[in-house]
N, C-alpha and C positions, 0 to 999 in steps of 0.2 A: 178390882183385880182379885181373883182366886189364887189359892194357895197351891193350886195344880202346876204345873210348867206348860207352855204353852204347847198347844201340838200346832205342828207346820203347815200351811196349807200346801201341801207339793206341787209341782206344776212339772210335767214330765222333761224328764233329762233330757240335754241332747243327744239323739240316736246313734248308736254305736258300740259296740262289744270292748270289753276290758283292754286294755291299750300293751295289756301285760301277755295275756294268755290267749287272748281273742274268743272268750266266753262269756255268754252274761250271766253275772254273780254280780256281789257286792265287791266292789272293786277293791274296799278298805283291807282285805285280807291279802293285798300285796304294798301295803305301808303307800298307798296312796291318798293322796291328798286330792279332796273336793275344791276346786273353783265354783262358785256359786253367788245368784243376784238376789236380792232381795226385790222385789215388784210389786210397786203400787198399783192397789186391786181395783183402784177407781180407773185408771188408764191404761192398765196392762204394760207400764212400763219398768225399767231396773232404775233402780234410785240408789242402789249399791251394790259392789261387789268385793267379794272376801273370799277365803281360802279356810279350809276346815280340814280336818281326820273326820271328824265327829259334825256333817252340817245342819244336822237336824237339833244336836245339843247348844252348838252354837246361835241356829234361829231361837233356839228359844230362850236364851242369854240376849241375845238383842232386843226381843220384845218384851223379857223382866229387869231388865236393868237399869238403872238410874245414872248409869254413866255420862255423862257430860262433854268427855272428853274430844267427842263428836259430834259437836251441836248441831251442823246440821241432821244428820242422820239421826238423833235422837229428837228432835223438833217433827221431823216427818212419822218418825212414827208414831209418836204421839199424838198427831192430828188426825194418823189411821184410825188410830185405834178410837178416839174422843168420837170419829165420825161410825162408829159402829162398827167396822172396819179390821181387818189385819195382813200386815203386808203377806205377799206368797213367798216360799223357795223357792228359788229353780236352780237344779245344779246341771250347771254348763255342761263342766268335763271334770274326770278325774285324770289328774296329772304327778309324774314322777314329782317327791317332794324337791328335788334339785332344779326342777321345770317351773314352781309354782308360781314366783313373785313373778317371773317374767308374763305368763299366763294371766296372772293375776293384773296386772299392767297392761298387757296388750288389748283386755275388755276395757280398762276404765277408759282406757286415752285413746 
């Protein structure tokens, strides 16, 4: 592991203009929140989903951190990575922060 922070491999967002203004920008500048998968690069599938301001800081807190505290998700990425590998972003949607867990819910389940 390098001392760099990881960069994300993005996988493009789902299509659609600012949910705010209906322009495409970075959507963060109206206090929105990122819904986003994490995707195994060997089957193109989501193997998590989380909520971020920042989903790019947070991919890359998921692939440097020793956290445990979600053993599976920490087990899988670990096997990405061992296999040469690193999981992808892909950010869903951005969502009003009052919107988010629900959002955030209605992908895992």
């Amino acid at each position: 592991m390098t001392d760099q922070p990881a960069k994300p491999m993005m996988l493009p967002a789902a299509p659609g203009l600012c949910s705010v203004c209906a322009t495409k920008h970075d959507p963060m500048h109206h206090g929105m929140i990122a819904i986003y998968e994490l995707i195994d690069p060997r089957d193109n599938c989501p193997r998590y989903v989380g909520q971020s301001v920042h989903p790019e800081r947070r991919f890359s807190q998921h692939i440097e951190s020793r956290d445990y505290s979600n053993l599976d998700k920490r087990m899988w990425i670990e096997e990405v990575l061992r296999q040469g590998c690193e999981p992808q972003l892909r950010i869903v949607k951005w969502v009003h922060p009052l919107d988010a867990d629900n959002e955030e819910n209605s992908i895992t389940h």
